[in-house]
Structure formats: structure tokens, C-alpha cells
PDB file as gemmi writes it, atoms N, CA and C in Angstrom:
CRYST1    1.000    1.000    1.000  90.00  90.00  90.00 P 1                      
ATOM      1  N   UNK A   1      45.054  43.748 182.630  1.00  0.00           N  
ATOM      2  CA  UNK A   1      45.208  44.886 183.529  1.00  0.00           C  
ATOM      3  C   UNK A   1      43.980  45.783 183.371  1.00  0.00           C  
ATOM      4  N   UNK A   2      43.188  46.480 184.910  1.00  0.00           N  
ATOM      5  CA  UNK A   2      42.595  47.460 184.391  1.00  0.00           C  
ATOM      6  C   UNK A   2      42.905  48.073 185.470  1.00  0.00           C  
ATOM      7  N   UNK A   3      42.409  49.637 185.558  1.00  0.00           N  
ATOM      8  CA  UNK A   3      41.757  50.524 186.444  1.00  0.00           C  
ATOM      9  C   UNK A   3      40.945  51.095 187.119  1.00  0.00           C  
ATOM     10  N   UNK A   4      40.847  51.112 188.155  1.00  0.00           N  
ATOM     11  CA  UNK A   4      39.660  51.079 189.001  1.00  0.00           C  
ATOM     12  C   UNK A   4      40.179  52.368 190.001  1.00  0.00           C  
ATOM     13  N   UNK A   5      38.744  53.439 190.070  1.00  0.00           N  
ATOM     14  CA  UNK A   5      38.952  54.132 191.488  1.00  0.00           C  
ATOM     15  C   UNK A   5      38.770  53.557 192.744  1.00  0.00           C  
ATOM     16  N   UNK A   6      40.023  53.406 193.282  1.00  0.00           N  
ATOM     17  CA  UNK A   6      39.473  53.437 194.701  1.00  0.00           C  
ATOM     18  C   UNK A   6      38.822  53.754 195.645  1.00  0.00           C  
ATOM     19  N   UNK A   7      39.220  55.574 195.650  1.00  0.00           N  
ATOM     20  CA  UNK A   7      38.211  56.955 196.355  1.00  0.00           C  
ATOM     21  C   UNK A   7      38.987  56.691 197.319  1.00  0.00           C  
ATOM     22  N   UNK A   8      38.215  57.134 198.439  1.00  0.00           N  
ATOM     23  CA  UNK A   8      38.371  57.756 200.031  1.00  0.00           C  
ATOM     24  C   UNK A   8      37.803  55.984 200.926  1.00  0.00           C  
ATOM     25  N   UNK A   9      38.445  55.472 201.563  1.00  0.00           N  
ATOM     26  CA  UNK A   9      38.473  54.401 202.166  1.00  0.00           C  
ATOM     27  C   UNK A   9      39.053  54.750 203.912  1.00  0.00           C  
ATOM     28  N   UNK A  10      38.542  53.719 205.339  1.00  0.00           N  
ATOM     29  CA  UNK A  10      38.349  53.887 206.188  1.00  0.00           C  
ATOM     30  C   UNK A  10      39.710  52.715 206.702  1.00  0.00           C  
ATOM     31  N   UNK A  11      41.108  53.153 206.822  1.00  0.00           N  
ATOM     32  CA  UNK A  11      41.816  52.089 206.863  1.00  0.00           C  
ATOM     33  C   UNK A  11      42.301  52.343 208.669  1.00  0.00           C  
ATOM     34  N   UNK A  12      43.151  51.721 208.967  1.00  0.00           N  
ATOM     35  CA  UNK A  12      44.006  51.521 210.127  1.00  0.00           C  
ATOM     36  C   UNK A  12      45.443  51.091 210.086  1.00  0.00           C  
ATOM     37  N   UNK A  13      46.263  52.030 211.153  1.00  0.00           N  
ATOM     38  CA  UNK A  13      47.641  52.260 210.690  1.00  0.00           C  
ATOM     39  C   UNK A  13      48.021  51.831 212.368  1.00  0.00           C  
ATOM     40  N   UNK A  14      49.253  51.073 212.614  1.00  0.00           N  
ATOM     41  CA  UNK A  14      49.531  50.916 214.180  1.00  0.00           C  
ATOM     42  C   UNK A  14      50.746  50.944 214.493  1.00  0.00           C  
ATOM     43  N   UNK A  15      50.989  51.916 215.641  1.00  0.00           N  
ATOM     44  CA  UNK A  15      52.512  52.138 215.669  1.00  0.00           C  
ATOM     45  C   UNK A  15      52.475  52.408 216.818  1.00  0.00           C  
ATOM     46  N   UNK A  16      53.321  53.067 217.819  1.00  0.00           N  
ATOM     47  CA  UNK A  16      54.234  52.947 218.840  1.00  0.00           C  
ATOM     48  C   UNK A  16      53.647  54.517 219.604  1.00  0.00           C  
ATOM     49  N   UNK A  17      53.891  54.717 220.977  1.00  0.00           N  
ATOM     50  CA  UNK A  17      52.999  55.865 221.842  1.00  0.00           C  
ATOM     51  C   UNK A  17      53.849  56.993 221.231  1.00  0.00           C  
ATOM     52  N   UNK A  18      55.498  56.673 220.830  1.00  0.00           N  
ATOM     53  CA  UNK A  18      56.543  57.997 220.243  1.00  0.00           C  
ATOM     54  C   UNK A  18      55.828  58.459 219.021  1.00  0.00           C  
ATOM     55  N   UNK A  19      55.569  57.552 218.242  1.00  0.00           N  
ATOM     56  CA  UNK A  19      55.900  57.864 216.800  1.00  0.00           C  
ATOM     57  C   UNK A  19      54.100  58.410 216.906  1.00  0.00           C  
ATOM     58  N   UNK A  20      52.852  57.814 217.548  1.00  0.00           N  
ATOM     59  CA  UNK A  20      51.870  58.357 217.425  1.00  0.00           C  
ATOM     60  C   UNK A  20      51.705  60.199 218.107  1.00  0.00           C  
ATOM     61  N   UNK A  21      52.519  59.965 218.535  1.00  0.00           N  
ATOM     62  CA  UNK A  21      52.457  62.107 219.405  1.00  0.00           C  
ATOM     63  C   UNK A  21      53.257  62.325 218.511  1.00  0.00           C  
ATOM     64  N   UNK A  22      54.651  61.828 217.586  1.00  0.00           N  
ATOM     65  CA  UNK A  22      54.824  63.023 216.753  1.00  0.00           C  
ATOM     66  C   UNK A  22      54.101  62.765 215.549  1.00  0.00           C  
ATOM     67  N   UNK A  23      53.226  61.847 215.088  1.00  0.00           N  
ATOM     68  CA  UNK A  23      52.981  62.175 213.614  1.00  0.00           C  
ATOM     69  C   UNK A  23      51.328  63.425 214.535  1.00  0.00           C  
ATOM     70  N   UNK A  24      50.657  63.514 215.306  1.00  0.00           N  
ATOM     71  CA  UNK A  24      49.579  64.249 216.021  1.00  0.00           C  
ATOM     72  C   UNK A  24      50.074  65.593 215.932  1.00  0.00           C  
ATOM     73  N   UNK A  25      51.923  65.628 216.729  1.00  0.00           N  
ATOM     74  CA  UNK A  25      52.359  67.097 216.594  1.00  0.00           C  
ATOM     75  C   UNK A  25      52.542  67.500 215.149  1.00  0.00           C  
ATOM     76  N   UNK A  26      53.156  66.507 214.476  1.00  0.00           N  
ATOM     77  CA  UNK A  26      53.251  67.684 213.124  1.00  0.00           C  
ATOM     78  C   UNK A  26      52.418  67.216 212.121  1.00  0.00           C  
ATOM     79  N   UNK A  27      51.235  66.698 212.600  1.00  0.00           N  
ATOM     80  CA  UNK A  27      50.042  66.444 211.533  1.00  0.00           C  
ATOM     81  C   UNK A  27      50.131  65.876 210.130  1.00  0.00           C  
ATOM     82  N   UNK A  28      51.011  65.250 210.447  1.00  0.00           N  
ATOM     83  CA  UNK A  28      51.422  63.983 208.904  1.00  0.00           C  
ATOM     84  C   UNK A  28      52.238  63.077 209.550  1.00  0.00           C  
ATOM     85  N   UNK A  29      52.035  61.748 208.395  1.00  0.00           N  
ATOM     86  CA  UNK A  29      52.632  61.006 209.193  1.00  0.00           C  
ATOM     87  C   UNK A  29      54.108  60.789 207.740  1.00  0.00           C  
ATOM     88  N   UNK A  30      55.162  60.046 208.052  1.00  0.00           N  
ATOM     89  CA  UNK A  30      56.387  60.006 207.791  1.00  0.00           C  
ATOM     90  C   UNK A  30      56.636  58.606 207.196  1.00  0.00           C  
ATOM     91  N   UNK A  31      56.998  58.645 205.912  1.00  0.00           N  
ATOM     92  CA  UNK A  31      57.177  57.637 204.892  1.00  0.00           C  
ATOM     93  C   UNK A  31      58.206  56.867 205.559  1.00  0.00           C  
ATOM     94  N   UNK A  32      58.144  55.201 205.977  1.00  0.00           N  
ATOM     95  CA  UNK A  32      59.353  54.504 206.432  1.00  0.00           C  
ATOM     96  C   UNK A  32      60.535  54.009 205.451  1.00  0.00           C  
ATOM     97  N   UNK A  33      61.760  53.575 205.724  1.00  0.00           N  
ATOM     98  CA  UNK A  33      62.212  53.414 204.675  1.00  0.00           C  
ATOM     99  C   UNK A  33      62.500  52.047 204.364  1.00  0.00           C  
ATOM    100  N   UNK A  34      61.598  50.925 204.255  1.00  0.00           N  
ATOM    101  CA  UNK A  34      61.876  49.741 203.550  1.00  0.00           C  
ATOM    102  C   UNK A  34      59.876  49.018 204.440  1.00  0.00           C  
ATOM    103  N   UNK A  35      59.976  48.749 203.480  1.00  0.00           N  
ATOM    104  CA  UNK A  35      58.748  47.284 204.061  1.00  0.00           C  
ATOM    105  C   UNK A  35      58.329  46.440 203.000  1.00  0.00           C  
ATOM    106  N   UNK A  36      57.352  45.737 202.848  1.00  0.00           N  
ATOM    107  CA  UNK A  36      56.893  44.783 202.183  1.00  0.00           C  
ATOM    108  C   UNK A  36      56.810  45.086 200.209  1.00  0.00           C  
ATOM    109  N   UNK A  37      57.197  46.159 200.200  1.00  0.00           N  
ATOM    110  CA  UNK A  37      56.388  46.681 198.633  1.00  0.00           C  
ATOM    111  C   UNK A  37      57.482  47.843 198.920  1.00  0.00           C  
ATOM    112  N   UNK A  38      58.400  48.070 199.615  1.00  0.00           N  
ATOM    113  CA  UNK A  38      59.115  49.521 199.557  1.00  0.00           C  
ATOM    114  C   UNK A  38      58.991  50.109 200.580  1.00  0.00           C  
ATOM    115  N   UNK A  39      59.715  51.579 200.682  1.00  0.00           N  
ATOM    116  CA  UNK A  39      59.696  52.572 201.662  1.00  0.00           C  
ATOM    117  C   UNK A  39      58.067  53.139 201.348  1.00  0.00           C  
ATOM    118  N   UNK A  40      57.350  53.333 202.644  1.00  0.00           N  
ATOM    119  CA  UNK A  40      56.038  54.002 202.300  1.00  0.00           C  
ATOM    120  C   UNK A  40      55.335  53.836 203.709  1.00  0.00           C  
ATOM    121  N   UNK A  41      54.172  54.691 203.554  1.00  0.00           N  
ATOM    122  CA  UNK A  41      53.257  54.511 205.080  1.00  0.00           C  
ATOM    123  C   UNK A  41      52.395  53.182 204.518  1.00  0.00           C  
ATOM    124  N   UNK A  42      52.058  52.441 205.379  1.00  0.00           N  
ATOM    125  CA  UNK A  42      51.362  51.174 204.792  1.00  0.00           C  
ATOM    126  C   UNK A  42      50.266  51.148 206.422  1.00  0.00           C  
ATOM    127  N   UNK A  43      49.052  51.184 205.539  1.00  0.00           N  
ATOM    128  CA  UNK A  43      47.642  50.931 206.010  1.00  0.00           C  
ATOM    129  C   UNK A  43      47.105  49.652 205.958  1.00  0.00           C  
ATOM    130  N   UNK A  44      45.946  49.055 206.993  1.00  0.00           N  
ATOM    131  CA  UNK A  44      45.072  47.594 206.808  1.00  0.00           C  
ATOM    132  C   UNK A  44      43.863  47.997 206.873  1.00  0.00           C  
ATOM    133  N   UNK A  45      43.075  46.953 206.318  1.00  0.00           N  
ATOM    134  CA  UNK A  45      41.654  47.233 206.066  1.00  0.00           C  
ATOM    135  C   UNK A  45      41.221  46.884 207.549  1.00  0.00           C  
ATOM    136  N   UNK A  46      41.639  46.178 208.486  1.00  0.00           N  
ATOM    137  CA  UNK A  46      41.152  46.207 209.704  1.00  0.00           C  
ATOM    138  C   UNK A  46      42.200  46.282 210.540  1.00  0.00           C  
ATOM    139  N   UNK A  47      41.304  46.389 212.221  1.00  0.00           N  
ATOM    140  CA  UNK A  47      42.924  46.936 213.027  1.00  0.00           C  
ATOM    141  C   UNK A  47      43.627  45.641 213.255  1.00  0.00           C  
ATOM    142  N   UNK A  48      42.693  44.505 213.746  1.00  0.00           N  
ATOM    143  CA  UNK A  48      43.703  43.069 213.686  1.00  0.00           C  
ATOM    144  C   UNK A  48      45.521  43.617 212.847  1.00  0.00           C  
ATOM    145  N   UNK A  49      44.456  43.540 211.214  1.00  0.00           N  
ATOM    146  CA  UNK A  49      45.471  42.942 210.506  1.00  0.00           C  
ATOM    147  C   UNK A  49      46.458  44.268 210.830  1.00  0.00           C  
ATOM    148  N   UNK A  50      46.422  45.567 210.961  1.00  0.00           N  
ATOM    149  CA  UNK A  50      47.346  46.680 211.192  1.00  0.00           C  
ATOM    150  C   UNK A  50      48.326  46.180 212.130  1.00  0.00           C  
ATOM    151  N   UNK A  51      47.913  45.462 213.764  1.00  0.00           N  
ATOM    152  CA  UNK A  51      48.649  44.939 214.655  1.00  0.00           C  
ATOM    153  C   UNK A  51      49.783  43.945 214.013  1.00  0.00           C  
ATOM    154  N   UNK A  52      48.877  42.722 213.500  1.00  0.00           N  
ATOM    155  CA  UNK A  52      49.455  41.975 213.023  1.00  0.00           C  
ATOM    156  C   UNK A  52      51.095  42.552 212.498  1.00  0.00           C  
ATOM    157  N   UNK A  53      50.520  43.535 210.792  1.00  0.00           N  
ATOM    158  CA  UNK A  53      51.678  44.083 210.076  1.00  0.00           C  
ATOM    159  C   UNK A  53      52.605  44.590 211.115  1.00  0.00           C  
ATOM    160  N   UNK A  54      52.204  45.572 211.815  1.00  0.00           N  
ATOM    161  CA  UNK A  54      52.986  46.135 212.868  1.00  0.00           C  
ATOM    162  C   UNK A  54      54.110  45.017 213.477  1.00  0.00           C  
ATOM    163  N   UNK A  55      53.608  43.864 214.539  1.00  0.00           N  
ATOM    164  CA  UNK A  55      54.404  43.337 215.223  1.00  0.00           C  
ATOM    165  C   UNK A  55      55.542  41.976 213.928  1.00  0.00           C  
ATOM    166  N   UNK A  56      55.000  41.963 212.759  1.00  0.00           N  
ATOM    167  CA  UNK A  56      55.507  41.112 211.655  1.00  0.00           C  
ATOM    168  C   UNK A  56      56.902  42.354 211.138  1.00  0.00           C  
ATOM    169  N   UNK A  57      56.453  43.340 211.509  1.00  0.00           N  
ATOM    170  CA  UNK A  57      57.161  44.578 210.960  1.00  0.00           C  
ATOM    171  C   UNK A  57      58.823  45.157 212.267  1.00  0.00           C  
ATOM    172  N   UNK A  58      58.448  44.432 213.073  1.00  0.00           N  
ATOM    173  CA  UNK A  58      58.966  44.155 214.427  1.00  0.00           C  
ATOM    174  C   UNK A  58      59.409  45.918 214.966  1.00  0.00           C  
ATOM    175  N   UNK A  59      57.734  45.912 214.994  1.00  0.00           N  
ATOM    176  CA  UNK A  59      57.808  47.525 215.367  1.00  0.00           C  
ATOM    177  C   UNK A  59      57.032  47.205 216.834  1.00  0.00           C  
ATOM    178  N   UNK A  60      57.140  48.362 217.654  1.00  0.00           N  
ATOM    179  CA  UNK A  60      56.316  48.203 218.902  1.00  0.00           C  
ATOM    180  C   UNK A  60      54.985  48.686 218.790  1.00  0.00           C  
ATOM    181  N   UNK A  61      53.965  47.924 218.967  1.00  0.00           N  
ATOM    182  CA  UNK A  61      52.704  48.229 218.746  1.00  0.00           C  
ATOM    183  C   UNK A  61      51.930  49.319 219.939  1.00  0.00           C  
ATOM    184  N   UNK A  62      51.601  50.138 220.160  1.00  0.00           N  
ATOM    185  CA  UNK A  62      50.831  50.718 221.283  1.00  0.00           C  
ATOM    186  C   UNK A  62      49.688  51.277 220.568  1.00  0.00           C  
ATOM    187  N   UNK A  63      49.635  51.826 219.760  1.00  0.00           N  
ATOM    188  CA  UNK A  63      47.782  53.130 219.648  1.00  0.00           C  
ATOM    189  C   UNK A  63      47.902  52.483 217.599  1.00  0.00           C  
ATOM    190  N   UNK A  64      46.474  52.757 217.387  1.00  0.00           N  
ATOM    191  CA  UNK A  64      46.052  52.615 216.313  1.00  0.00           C  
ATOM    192  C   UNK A  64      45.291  54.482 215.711  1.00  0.00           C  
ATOM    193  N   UNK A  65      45.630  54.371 214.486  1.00  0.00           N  
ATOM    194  CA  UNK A  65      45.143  55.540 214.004  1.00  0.00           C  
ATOM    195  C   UNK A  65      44.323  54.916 212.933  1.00  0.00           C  
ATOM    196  N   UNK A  66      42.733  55.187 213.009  1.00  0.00           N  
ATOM    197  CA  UNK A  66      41.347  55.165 211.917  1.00  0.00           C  
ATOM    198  C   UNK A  66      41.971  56.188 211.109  1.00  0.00           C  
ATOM    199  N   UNK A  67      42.211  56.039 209.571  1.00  0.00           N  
ATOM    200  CA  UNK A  67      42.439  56.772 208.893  1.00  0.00           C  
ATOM    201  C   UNK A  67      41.274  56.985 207.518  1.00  0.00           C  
ATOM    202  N   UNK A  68      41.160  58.616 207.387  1.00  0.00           N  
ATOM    203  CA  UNK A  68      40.528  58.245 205.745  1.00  0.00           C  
ATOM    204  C   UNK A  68      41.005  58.752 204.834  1.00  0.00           C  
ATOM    205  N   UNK A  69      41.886  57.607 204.015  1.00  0.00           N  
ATOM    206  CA  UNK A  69      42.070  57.795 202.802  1.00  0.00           C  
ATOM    207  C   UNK A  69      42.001  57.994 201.745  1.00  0.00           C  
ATOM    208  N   UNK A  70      42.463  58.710 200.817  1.00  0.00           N  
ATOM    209  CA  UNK A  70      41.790  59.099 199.112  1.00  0.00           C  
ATOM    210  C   UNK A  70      42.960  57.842 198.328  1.00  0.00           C  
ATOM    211  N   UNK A  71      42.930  56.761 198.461  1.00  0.00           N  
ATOM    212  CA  UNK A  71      43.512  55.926 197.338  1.00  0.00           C  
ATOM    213  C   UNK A  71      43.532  56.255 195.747  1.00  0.00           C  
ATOM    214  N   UNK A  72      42.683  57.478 195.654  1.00  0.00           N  
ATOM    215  CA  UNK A  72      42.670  57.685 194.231  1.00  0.00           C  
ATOM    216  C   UNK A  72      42.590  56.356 192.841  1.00  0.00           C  
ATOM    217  N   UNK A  73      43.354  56.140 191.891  1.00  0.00           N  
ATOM    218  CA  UNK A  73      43.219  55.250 191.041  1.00  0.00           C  
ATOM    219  C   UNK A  73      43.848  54.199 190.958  1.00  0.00           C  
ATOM    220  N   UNK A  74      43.953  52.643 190.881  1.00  0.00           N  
ATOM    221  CA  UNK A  74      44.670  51.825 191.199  1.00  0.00           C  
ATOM    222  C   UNK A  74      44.407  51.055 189.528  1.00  0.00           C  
ATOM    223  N   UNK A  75      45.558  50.295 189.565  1.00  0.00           N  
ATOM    224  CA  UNK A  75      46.213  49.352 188.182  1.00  0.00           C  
ATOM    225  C   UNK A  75      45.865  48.204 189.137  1.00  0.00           C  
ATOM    226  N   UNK A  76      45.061  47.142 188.521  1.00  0.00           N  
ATOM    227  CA  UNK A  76      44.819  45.906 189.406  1.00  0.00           C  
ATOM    228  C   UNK A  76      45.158  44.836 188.092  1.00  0.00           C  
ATOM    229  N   UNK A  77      46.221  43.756 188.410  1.00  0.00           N  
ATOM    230  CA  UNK A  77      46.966  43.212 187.361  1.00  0.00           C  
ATOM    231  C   UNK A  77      46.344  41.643 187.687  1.00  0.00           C  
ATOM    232  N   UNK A  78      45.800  40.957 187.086  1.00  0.00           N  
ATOM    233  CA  UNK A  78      44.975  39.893 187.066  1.00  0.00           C  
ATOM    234  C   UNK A  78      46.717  38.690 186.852  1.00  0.00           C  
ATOM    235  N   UNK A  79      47.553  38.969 186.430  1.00  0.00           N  
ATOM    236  CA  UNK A  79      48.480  37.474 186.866  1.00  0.00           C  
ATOM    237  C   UNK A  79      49.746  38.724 186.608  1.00  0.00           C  
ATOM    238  N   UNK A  80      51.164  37.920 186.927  1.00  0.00           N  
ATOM    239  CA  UNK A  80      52.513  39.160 187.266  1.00  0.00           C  
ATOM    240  C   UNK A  80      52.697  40.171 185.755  1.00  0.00           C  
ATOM    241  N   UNK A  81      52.723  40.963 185.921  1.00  0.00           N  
ATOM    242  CA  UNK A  81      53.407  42.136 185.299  1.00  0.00           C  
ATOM    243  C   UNK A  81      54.785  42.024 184.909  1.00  0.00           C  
ATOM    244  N   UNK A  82      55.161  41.679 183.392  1.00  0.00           N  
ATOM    245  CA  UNK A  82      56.296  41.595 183.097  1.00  0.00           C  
ATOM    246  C   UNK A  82      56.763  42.733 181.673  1.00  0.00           C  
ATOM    247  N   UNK A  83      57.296  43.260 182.139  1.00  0.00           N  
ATOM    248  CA  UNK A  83      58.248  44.674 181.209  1.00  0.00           C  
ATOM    249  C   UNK A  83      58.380  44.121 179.657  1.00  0.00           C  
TER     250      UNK A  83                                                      
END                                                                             
């Protein structure tokens, strides 16, 4: 196991014409409650793959949001993590 900063990264998030005017109106966007790794907002390093997650996610795809992120510090585990 080590640690590595991530920093501030240039990701893409894709969701639906509703859900993009309200996360615009109230200027954050809204933790979902279940996906691949848990309840959470989940970003792609490109917009493909954002679509992709999106329609795998069997959400309705319409607008993409360029986001920049502060990932801050990440645990990167070289084979599974066992307690």
C-alpha cells in the first residue's frame, strides 16, 4: 500500500437536462444513493467513459459537466486489502 496526492484533476460527470439545472441552481451537486463502490457522486477521466457509466448506471444521459476536482490523497493498494 502507498499514498499518493492526487491534487486538482479535469474529470467529467453525465446526467440528465433535470438533474443538470438543479445541481447549476443550487451550485453542488448531490451524493446518489448506491453505485459501483457505494452511495457517492462518481466522475470519468473522459466524457465517453462518463456516458458510458451514466447509461450502465441506467440513468438518462443528456449534458455533461467538465469538472475540477481536488482528489486530495489517495491509498493505492497494489493486490486486495484484507482486515
Amino acid at each position: 500500500m502507498r499514498k499518493i496526492h492526487l491534487g486538482i484533476l479535469k474529470v467529467f460527470h453525465a446526467t440528465s437536462t433535470n438533474c443538470a439545472l438543479r445541481i447549476i441552481k443550487e451550485k453542488k451537486m448531490k451524493s446518489g444513493t448506491k453505485g459501483m463502490f457505494g452511495a457517492g457522486i462518481y466522475f470519468a477521466a473522459t466524457k465517453n467513459i462518463a456516458i458510458h457509466k451514466c447509461a450502465v448506471a441506467g440513468h438518462k444521459y443528456e449534458q455533461i459537466f467538465i469538472c475540477k476536482v481536488d482528489f486530495g490523497n489517495a491509498l493505492i493498494f497494489e493486490k486486495p486489502f484484507k482486515n
